[in-house]
C-alpha positions as CSV (number, residue, x, y, z in Angstrom):
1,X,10.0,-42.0,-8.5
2,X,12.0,-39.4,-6.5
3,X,10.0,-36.2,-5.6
4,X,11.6,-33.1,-6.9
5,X,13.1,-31.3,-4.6
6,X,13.3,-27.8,-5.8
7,X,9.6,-28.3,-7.3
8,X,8.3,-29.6,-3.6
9,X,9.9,-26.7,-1.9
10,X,8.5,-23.9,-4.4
11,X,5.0,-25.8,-3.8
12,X,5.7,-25.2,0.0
13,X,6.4,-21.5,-0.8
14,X,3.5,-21.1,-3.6
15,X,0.5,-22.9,-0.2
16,X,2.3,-20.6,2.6
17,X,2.8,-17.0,0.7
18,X,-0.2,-14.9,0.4
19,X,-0.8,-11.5,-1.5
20,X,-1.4,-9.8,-4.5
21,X,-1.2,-11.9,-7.5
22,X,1.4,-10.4,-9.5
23,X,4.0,-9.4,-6.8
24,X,4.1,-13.2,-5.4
25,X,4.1,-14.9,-8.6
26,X,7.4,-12.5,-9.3
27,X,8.8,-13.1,-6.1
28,X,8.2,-16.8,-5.9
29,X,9.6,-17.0,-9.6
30,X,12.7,-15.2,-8.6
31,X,13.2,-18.0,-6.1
32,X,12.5,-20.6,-8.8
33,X,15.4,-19.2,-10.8
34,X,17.4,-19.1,-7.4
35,X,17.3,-22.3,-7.2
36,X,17.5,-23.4,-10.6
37,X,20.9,-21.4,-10.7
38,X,22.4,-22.8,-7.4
39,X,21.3,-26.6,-9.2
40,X,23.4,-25.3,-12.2
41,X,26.7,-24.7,-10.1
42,X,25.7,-28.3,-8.7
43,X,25.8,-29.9,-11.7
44,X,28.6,-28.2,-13.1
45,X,31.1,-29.9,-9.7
46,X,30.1,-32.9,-11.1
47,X,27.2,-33.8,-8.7
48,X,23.9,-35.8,-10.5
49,X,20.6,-33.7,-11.3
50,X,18.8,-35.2,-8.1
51,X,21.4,-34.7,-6.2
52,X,22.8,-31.4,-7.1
53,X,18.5,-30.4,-6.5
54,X,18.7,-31.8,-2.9
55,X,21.9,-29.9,-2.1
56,X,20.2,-26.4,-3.7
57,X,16.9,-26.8,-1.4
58,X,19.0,-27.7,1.3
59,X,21.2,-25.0,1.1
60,X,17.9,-22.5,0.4
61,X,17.1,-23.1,4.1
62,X,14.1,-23.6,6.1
63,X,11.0,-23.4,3.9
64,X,8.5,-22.1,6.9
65,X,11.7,-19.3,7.4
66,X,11.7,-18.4,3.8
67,X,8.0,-18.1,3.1
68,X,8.1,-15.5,6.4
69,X,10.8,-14.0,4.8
70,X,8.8,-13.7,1.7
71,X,5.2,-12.6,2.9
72,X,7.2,-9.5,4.8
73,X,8.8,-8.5,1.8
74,X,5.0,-8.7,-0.4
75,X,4.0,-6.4,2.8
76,X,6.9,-4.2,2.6
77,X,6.3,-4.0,-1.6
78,X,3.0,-3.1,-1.6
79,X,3.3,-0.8,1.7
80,X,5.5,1.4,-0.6
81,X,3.2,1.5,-3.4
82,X,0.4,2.2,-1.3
83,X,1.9,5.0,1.4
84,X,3.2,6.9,-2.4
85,X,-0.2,6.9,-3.5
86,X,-1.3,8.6,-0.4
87,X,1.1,10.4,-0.5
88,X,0.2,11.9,-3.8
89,X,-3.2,11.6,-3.5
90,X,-4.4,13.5,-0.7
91,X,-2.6,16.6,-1.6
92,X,-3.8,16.3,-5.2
93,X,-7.5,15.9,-4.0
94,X,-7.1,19.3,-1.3
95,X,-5.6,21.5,-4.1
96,X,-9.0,20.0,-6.9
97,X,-11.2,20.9,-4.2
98,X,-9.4,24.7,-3.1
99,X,-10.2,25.2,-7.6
100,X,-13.7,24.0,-6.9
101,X,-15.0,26.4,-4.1
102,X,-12.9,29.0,-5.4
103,X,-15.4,29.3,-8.1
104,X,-18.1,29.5,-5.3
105,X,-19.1,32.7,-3.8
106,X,-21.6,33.3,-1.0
107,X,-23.2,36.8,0.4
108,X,-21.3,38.0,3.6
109,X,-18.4,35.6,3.3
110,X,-17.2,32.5,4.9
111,X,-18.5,31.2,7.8
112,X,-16.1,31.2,10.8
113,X,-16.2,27.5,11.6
114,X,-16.5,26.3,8.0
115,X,-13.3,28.4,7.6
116,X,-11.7,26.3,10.6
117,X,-13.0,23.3,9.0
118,X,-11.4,23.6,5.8
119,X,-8.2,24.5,7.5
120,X,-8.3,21.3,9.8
121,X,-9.4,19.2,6.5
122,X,-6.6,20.4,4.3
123,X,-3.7,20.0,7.5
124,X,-4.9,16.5,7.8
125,X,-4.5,15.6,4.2
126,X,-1.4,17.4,4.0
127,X,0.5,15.8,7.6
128,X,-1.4,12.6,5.9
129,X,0.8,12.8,2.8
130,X,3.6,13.7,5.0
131,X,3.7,10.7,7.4
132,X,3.1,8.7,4.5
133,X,5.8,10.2,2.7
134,X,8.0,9.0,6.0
135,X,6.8,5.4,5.7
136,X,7.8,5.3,2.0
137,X,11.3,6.3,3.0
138,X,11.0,3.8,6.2
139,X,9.8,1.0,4.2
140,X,12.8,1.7,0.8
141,X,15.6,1.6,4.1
142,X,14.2,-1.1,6.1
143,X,17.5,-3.7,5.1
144,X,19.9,-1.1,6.3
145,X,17.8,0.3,9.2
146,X,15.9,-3.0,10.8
147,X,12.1,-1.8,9.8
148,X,9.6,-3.9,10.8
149,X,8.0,-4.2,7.4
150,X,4.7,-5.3,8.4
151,X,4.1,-2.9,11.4
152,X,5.1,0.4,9.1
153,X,2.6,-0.9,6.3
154,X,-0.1,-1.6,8.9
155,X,0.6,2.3,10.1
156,X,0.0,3.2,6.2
157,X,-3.4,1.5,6.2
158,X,-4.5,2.7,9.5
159,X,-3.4,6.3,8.6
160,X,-5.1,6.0,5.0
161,X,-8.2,4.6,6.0
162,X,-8.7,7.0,9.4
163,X,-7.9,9.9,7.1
164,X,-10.3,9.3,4.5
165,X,-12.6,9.0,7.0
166,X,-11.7,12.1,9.0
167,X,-11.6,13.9,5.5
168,X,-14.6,12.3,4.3
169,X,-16.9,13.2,7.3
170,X,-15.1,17.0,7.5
171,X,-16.0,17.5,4.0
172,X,-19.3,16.4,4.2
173,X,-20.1,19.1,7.5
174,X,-18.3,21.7,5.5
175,X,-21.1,21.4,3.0
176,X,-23.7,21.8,5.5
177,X,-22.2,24.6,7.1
178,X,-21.2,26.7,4.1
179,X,-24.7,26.1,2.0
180,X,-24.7,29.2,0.2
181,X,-20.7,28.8,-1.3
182,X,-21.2,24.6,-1.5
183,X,-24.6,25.7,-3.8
184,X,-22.6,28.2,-5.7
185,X,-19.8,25.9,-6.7
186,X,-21.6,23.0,-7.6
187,X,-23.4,24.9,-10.1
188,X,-20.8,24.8,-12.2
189,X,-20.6,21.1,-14.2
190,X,-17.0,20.9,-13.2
191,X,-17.5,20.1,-9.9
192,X,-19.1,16.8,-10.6
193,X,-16.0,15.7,-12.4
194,X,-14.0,16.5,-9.7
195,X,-16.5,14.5,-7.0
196,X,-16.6,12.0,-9.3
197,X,-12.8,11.4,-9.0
198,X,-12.9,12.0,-5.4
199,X,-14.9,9.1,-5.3
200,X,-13.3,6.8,-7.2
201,X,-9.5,8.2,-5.9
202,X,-11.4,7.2,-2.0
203,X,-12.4,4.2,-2.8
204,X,-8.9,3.3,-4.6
205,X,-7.2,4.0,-1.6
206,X,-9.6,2.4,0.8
207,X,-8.8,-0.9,-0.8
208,X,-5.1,0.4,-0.6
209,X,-5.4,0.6,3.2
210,X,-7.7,-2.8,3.8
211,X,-4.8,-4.4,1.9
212,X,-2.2,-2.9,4.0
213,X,-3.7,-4.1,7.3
214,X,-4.3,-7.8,5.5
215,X,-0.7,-7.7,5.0
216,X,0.9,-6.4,7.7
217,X,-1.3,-8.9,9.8
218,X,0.2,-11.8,7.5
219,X,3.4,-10.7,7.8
220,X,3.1,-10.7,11.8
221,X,2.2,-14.4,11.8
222,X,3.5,-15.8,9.8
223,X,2.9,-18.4,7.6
């Protein structure tokens, strides 16, 4: 019994592509129906259904080539998704946070350095969101401008993930150093909503930028 060709070389594809679910099962389905279309035209000049299912595969190309191919393109896809959810996020999360110790008050002000501190914590969530903002575009242009997809995503998760720390860690010796405000605000229940989505918006896009990195590394070695 002859093997089928087209149903060999998407097994090839389905053992070598790796990444989230959903975006390879789309991706490997639209080469499926690539296929299945070029063994269509086949048929249709006359050739017979094993045949015209050779001819397709071999006129799809290498497999090892195509599966690279592929696993750049799940790294470029989810490198998007992930650098516009940064890019939303961190912004969002400064202006929550400027509502929640606005409500906060302390006797004889602000501290100096907590002031610098909130300054340095809201520019690195802002040039975050920026650079982020940069790789989106990068990452939507890379067939005209010759991106390597896999580097740019990897730059998303290691900018994500250092940022969240730097924020994390800047936030946390903010509240240390501005006691009396820090106390003030978080008496009022709306706070812990706010923290509470802080935490679970940090820990969204921590697994954003561990993914990144996972997939940028796949895409640099290939299958």
């Amino acid at each position: 019994m002859t093997a089928d060709a087209v149903g060999v070389a998407i097994g090839t594809l389905e053992r070598s592509v790796r990444g989230p679910r959903r975006a390879r099962a789309e991706l490997l389905r639209e080469v499926r129906d690539g296929l299945e279309d070029a063994v269509d035209a086949y048929r249709e000049a006359g050739l017979d259904p094993v045949e015209a299912r050779r001819r397709a595969v071999q006129d799809f190309g290498d497999a090892r080539e195509v599966a690279a191919a592929l696993q750049e393109e799940l790294a470029a896809g989810y490198g998007r998704g992930a650098a516009a959810r940064m890019a939303v996020a961190f912004p969002a999360l400064v202006v929550l946070w400027d509502l929640v110790w606005a409500t906060g008050s302390q006797p004889g002000g602000t501290p100096p350095a907590a002031g610098i501190l909130a300054r340095l914590i809201d520019g690195l969530s802002f040039t975050a969101a920026a650079a982020c903002g940069i790789a989106l575009v990068l990452l939507w242009s890379r067939g005209r401008r010759g991106v390597p997809a896999a580097r740019v995503t990897t730059g998303v998760g290691v900018l994500g993930l250092c940022t969240l720390a730097g924020v994390g860690g800047g936030s946390v010796l903010l509240n240390v150093l501005n006691t009396g405000r820090a106390a003030s605000a978080y008496s009022d229940p709306p706070a812990f909503g706010v923290l509470a989505v802080t935490v679970g918006v940090a820990a969204w896009l921590c697994v954003s930028g561990q993914r990144c990195l996972r997939l940028g590394r796949l895409a640099r070695s290939g299958p």
